[in-house]
C-alpha positions in Angstrom: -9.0 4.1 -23.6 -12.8 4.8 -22.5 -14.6 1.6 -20.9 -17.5 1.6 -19.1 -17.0 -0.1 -15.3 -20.2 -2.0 -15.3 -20.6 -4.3 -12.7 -21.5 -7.7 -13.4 -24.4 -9.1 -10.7 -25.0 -12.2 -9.5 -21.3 -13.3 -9.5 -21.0 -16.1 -6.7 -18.2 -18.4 -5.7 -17.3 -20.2 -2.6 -14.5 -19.1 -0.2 -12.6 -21.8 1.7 -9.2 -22.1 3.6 -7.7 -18.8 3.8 -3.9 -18.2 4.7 -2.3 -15.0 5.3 -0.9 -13.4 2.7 3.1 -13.5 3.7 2.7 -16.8 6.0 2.6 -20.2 4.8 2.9 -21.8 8.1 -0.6 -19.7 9.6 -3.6 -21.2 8.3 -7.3 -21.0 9.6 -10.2 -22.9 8.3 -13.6 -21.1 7.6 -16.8 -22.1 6.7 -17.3 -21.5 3.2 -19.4 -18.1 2.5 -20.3 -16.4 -1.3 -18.6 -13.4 -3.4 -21.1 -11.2 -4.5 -20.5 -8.1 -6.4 -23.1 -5.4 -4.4 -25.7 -3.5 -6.1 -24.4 -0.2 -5.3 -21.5 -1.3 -6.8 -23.1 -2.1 -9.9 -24.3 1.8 -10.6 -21.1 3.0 -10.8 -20.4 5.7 -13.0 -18.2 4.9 -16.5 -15.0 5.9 -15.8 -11.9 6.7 -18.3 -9.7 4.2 -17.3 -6.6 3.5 -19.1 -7.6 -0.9 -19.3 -4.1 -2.2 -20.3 -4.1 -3.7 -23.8 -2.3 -6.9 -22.7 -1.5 -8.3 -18.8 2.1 -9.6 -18.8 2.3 -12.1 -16.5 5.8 -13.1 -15.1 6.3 -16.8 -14.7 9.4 -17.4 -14.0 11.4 -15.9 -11.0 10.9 -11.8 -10.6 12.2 -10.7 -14.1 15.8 -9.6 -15.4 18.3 -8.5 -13.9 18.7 -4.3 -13.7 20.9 -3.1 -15.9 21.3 0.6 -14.4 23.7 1.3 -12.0 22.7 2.9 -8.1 24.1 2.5 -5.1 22.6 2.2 -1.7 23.1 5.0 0.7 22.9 4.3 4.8 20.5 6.9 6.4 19.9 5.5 9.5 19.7 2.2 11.6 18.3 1.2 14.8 15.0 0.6 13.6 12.0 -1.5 14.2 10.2 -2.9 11.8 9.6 1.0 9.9 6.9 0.8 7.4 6.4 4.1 6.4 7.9 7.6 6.1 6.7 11.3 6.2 8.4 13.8 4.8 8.6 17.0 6.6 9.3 20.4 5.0 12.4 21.1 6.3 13.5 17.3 5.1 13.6 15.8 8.6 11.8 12.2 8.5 9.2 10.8 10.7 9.1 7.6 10.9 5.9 4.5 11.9 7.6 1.8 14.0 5.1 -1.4 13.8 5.5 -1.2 17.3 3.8 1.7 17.8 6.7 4.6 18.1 7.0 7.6 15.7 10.2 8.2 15.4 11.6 11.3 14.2 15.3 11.8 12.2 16.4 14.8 12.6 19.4 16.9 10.7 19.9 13.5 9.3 20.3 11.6 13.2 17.8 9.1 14.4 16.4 10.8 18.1 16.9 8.2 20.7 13.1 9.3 21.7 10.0 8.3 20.0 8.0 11.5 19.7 5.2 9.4 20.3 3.9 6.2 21.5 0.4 4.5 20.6 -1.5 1.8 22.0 -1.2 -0.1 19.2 -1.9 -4.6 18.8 0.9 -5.5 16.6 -0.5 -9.1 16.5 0.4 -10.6 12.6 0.2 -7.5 10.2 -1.0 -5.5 12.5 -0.1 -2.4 14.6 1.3 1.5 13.4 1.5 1.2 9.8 1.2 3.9 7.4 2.4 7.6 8.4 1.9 10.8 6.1 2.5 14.5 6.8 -0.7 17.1 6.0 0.1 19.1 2.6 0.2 22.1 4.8 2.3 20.4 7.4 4.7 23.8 7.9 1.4 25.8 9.1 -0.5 23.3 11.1 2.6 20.4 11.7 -0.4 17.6 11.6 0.8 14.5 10.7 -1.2 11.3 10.1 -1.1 7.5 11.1 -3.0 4.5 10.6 -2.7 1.9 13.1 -4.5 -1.2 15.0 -5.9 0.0 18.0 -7.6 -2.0 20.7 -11.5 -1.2 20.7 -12.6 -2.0 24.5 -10.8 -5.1 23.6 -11.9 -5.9 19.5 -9.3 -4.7 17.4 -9.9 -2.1 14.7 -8.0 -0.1 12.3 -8.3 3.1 12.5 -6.5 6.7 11.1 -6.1 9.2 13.0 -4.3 13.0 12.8 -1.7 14.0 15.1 0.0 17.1 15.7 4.0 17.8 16.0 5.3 20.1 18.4 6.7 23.3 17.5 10.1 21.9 19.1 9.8 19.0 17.2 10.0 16.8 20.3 6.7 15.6 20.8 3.6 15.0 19.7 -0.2 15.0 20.2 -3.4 13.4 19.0 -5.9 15.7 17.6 -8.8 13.4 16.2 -9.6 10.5 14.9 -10.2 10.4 10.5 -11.3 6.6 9.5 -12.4 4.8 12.5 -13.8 0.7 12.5 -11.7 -0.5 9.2 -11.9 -4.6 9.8 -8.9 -6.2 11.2 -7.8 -9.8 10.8 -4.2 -11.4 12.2 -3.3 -10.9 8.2 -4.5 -8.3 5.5 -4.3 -4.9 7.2 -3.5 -2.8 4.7 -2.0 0.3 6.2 -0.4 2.9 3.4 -1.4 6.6 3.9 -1.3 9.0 1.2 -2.1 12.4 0.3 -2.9 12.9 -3.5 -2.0 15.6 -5.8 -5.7 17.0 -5.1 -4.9 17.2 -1.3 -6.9 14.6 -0.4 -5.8 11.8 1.9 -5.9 8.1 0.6 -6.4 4.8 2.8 -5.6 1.4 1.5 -7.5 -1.3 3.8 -6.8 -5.3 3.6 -10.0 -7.6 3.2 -9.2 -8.4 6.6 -8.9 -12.2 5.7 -12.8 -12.0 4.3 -12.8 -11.8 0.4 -16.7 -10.9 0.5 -15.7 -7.6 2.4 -13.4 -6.4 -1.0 -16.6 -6.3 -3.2 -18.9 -5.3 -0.9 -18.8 -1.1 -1.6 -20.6 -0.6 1.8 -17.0 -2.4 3.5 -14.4 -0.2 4.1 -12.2 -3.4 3.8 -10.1 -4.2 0.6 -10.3 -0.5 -0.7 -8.5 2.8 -1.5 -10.5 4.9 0.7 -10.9 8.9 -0.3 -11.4 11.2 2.3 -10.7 15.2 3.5 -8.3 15.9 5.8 -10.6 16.3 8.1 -12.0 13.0 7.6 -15.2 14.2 5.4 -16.8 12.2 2.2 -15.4 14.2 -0.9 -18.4 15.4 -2.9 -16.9 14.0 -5.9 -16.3 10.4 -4.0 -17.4 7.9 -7.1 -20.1 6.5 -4.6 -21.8 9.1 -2.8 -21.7 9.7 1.0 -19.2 6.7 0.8 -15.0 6.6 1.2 -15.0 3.9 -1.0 -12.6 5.2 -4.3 -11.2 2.3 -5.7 -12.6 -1.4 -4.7 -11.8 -4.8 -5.0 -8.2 -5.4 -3.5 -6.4 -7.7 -1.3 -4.3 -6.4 0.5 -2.3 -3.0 -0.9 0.5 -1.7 0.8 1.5 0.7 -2.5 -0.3 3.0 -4.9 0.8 6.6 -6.5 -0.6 9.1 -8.9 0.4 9.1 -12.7 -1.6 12.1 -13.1 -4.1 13.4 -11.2 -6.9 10.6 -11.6 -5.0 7.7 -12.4 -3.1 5.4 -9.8 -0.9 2.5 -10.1 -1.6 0.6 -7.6 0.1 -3.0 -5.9 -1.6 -5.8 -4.1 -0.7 -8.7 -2.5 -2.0 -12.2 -4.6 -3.7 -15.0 -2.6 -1.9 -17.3 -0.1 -4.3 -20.1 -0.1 -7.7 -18.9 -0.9 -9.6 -21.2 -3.0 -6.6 -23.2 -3.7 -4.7 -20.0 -4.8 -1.6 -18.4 -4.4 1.1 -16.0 -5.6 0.2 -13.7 -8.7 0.7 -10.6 -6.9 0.0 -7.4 -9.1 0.0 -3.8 -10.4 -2.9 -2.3 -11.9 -4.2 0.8 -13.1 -7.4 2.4 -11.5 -9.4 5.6 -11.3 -11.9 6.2 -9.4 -14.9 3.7 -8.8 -12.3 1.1 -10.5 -12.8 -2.6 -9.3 -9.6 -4.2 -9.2 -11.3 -7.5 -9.3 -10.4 -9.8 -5.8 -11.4 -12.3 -5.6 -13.3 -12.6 -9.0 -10.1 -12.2 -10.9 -6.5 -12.4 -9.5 -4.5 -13.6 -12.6 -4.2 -11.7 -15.9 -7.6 -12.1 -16.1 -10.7 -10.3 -18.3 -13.9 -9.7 -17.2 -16.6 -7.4 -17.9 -16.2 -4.6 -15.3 -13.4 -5.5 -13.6 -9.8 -4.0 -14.3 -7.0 -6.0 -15.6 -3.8 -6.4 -14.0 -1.2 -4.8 -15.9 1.7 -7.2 -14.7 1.1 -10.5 -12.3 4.1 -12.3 -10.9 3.1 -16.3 -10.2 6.1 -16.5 -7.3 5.0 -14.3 -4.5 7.0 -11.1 -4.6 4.7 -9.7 -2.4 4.8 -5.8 -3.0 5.3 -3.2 -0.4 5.5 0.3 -0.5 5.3 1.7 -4.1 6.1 5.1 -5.9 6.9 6.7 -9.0 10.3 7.8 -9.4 10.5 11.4 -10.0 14.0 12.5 -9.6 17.2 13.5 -11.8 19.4 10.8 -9.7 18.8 7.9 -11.9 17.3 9.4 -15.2 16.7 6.1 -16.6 13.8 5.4 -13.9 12.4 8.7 -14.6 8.4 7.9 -14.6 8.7 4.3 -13.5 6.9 2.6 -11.1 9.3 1.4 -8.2 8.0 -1.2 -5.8 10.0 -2.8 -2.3 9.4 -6.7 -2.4 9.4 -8.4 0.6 9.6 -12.2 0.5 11.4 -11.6 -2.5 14.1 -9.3 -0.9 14.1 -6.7 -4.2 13.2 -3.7 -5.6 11.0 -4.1 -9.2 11.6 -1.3 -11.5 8.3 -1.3 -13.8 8.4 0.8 -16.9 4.3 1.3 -17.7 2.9 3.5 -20.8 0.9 6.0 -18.7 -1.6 6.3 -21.8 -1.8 2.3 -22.8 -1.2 1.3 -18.8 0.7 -1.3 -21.0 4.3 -2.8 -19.3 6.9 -2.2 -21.7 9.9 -3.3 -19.4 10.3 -4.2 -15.9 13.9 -5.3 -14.4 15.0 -6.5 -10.8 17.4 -4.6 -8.4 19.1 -5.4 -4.9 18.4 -8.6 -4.9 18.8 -10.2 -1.8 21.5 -7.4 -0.6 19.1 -5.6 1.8 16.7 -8.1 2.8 13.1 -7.4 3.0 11.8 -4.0 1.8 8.8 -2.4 3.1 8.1 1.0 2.3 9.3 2.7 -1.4 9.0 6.6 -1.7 10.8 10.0 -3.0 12.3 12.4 -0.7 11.6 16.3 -1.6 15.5 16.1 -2.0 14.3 13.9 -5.5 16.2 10.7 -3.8 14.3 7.5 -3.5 14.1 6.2 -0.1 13.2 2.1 1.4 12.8 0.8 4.3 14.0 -2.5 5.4 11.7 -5.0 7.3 14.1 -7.5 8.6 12.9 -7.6 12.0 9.2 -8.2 11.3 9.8 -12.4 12.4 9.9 -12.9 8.8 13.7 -11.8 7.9 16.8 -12.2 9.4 17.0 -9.6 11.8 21.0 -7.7 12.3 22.5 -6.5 15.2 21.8 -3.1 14.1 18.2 -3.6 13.0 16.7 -2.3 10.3 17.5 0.8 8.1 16.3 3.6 5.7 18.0 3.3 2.9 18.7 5.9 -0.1 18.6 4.5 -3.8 21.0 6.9 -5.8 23.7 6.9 -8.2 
């Protein structure tokens, strides 16, 4: 469905007692500051976004019970806290500890050795986050990571590319990408993704400042859009700028229906203007405003995209992919997203030309704890992470795992 993504100016509203997105207990008071959609922002190009024809929000618990049968496969344990996962060409696994270790898994075994170690501040939601290997990984072996570095003593976020030793041993840092992203104790962001046109993708927190998610010139609440080598795109919706999709919380998931259209996740409000829950899925394109703080329900509102499903109890949502395999034929196409809080995998079953949910259904429930990161292996298995040992789960004896979702 054609729309245009016209901005609406002049939108103001007052921003009081924010509360990180995951913690209750961790509260800060602020002194109340205005919303306002920029007027870059405004000039965006119309887009053809697929608008969803109906939100369906989800008000009581997470949805029904899955009705298709998987099982859970062990890969390995001994893990701390891993949020993401890179796959390499020969299917060994690197692996972001939030600690600040990459770990590699090698002929399916978990080297005692990180390959590398960064400085890292792994205050709150912080520290080595996402992870993603370069498309031509088996030429060059660069690998990238987004993490929270220590700035002669201000924290930032930051991406930078690494490269993996021909042994497969080590590693080494080869430049920087996405330098100065805002950092807060909560709303970090942190998933790394190449898309189907080779380009790497960077989704940012609003770094507990709801201003920075609308403000185009913030690389804070986005999907950033860059080269591999860290360049503007020409065909960036605002020129010059990384900004590709604006307007978000706090994503930790997002993946490609086709080659301009993402479903993306994002973490609902924890406190913020007396707000809470309604985490959500949306469909975007480039230039897309996803609506935060303006809208965060299944709201409408001239320029901003509607949520295709909100949950009222906070799920939240962490890693997310499109299942692509022949394992579970049933899930072919469907959005899978790792809860956290909510200790579950959603299956979401969207109509990638209405970006209308048809069916969504609940799995694992409260077998594997918290899941953080949800993404297919080149084997066409779909891989989680658990994130019991974050100091919001219940952390085992033999940590936490990467699991394998199959049949």
């Amino acid at each position: 469905m054609k729309r245009k993504n016209i901005l609406k100016s002049g939108l103001m509203l007052s921003i009081m007692g924010l509360v990180g997105c995951t913690s209750p207990q961790a509260q800060v008071r602020e002194t109340p500051t205005s919303v306002q959609i920029s007027s870059e922002a405004q000039q965006a190009q119309t887009n053809q976004t697929a608008q969803p024809a109906s939100c369906k929000l989800v008000e009581d618990g997470f949805g029904p019970q899955g009705q298709v049968s998987v099982r859970v496969e062990e890969v390995v344990t001994g893990l701390d806290v891993p949020w993401g996962i890179a796959f390499l060409p020969n299917r060994d696994l690197l692996v972001s500890e939030r600690s600040g270790r990459v770990r590699l898994v090698q002929n399916g075994k978990l080297r005692p050795q990180a390959i590398a170690t960064i400085n890292v501040s792994d205050r709150g939601e912080g520290g080595l986050l996402g992870i993603a290997a370069h498309p031509d990984f088996a030429n060059n072996r660069f690998f990238y990571v987004y993490f929270t570095a220590n700035q002669n003593g201000t924290p930032v976020n930051r991406v930078e590319r690494w490269q993996l030793s021909q042994d497969g041993v080590s590693a080494t840092r080869d430049r920087t990408i996405v330098d100065n992203i805002p950092v807060a104790q909560f709303h970090n962001g942190g998933r790394i993704r190449f898309g189907p046109d080779g380009m790497l993708y960077i989704g940012t927190g609003d770094a507990r400042d709801p201003n920075l998610s609308q403000n185009v010139k913030s690389l804070a609440g986005k999907i950033l859009r860059v080269t591999p080598d860290g360049q503007v795109p020409a065909d960036n919706p605002f020129p010059g700028n990384p900004v590709y999709i604006l307007g978000i919380r706090n994503t930790q998931g997002f993946d490609w229906v086709n080659v301009s259209t993402l479903w993306v996740s994002d973490h609902g409000p924890s406190g913020e203007l007396g707000r809470s829950g309604h985490d959500k899925v949306s469909v975007a394109q480039a230039g897309d405003n996803l609506g935060w703080p303006t809208i965060y329900r299944c709201e409408s509102q001239q320029g901003l995209v509607t949520p295709a499903i909100v949950w009222q109890q906070a799920l939240p949502p962490g890693g997310a992919t499109i299942y692509t395999g022949n394992a579970i034929p049933e899930w072919k196409g469907n959005l899978i997203v790792a809860g956290l809080r909510a200790e579950q995998l959603q299956r979401i079953v969207i109509d990638p030309r209405s970006g209308q949910v048809q069916q969504h259904e609940v799995y694992l429930q409260g077998q594997q704890g918290r899941l953080r990161e949800a993404i297919m292996g080149p084997d066409g298995e779909l891989y989680v992470t658990t994130s019991n040992c974050d100091g919001r789960g219940s952390c085992p004896p033999e940590q936490d795992k990467i699991l394998r979702i199959t049949r």
